[in-house]
N, C-alpha and C positions, 0 to 999 in steps of 0.2 A: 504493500500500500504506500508504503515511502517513498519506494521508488520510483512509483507512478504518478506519486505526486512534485515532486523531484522533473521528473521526464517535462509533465505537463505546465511545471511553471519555467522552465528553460526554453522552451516551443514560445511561452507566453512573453519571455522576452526579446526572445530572435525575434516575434513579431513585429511588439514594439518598436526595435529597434530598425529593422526594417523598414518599418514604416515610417520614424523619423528619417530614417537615409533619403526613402523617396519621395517625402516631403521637402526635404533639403534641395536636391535636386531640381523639385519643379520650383521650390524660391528661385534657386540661381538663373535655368532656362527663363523664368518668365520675369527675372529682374528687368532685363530692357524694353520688354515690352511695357512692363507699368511705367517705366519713364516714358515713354512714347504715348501714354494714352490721351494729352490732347491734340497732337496729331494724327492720331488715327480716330479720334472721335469728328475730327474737322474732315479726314478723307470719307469716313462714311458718309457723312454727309453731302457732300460734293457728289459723290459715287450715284445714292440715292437722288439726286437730286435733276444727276445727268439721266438714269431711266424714266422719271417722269417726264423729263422732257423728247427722252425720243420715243417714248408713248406716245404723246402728243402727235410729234413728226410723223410719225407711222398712220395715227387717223388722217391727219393732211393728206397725206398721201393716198390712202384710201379713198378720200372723199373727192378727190383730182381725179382718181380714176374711175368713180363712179362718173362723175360731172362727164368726162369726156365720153364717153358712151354710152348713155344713161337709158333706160329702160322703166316702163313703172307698170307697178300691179297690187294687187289687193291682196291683201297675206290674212291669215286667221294664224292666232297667238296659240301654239299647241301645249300640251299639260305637258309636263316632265323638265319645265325649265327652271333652273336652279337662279341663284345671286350672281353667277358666272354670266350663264348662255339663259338666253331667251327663245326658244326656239317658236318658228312658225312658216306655213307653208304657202307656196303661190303659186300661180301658172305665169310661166314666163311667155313671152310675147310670141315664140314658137311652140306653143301648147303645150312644154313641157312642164309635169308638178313639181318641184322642186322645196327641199326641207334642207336648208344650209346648216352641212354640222357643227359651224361656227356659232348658229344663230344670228340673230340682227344685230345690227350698229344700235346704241344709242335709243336701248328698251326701255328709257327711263316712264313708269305711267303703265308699264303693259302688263295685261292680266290675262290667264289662259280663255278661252273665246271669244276675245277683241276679236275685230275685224280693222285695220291697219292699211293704209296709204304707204309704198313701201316702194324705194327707188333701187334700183340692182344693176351692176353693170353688165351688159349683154356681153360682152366678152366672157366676162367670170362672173357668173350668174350666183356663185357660191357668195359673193359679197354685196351684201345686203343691208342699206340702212333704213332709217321709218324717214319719210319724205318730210323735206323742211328740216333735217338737223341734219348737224356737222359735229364736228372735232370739238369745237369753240363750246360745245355741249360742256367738253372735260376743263375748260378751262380754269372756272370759278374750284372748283374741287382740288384741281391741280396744284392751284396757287396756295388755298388755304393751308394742303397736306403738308407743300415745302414749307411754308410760312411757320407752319407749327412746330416740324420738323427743327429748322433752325432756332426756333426760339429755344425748345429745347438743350439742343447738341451745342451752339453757339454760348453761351454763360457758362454752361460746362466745361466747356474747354478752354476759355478763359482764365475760368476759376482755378482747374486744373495748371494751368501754363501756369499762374501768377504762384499758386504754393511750390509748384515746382522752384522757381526764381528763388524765391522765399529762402525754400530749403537750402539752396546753394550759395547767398548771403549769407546764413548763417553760420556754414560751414565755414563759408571763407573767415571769417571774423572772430570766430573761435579756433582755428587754427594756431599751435605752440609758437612762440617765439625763441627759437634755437641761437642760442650766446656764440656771440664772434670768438672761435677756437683759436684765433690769430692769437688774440690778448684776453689771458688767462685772467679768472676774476680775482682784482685783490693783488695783480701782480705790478708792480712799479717797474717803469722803464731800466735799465739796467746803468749804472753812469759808469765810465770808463775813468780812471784813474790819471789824473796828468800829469806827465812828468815833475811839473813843478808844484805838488800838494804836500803839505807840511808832512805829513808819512814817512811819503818817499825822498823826500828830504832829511829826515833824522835817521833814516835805517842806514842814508847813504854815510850819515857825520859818525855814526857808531861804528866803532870798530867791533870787527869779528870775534866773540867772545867777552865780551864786556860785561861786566856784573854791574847789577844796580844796589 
């Protein structure tokens, strides 16, 4: 029984200790990352901020394409469409039915058995918006999302920048002031004896062996 208990508290420190090891570790690897984090709080943002706008670019474009060869028809709003896809069907202008498995552009208002005004490009029949709207739909959304976005990430990473700064003021300023090893403390310059000092003057009038 001792000796299993003996076993099982030795298992219980390798773990520990272990587990301090690989705690150690991920401090050291993820040291420079936390110094980096209002840089990379400022890139995501940027990052984030470049796909909503080529969302946007991407409806533009879709909507260029419909405009240039544009097509219209009457769609009914079909069940099964989620907060994603809208989905709904139509007869295109050569009497084909067609159920784009993209769904529609710009369902904002649509509800399963509407019946929809709905413009499609005869080229790619597959893209499909509700007639009278555009991209300009995503605008107001667009703006508010980055808007918030940054109000967020931007004082954050400010904040972050400025303790960073912070931190390394104070470092600096507490830092040891290490004594000029040239001149020892407490040491007096060394003076040189001159020929002509009352000393070396008497040792020279004494003769050699002279008693006092």
């Amino acid at each position: 029984m001792t000796d299993l208990r003996a076993m099982i508290t030795g298992r219980a420190r390798l773990a520990r200790r272990g587990v301090g090891l690989a705690l150690d570790a991920a401090r050291t690897v993820l040291a420079p990352v936390g110094r980096r984090v209002p840089e990379i709080l400022v890139g995501l943002g940027v990052v984030l901020t470049a796909l909503v706008v080529l969302v946007l670019v991407g409806a533009a474009r879709d909507d260029a394409s419909i405009t240039a060869d544009r097509g219209v028809a009457v769609g009914e709003v079909l069940d099964g469409s989620d907060a994603q896809h809208t989905f709904i069907r139509f007869t295109a202008s050569d009497g084909a039915v067609l159920t784009p498995e993209n769904g529609v552009l710009y369902p904002r208002g649509l509800e399963p058995g509407n019946y929809v005004l709905v413009e499609y490009d005869r080229t790619k029949p597959e893209m499909v918006r509700v007639a009278d709207r555009s991209w300009t739909e995503g605008l107001a959304p667009a703006a508010l999302g980055v808007a918030g976005l940054w109000v967020v990430l931007g004082p954050l990473a400010w904040y972050l920048g400025r303790r960073r700064r912070a931190g390394r003021s104070d470092a600096d300023d507490g830092s040891p002031v290490l004594p000029d090893v040239t001149t020892p403390p407490g040491s007096a310059p060394s003076q040189e004896s001159s020929p002509d000092s009352p000393d070396d003057e008497t040792a020279r009038r004494e003769p050699v062996g002279a008693t006092r």
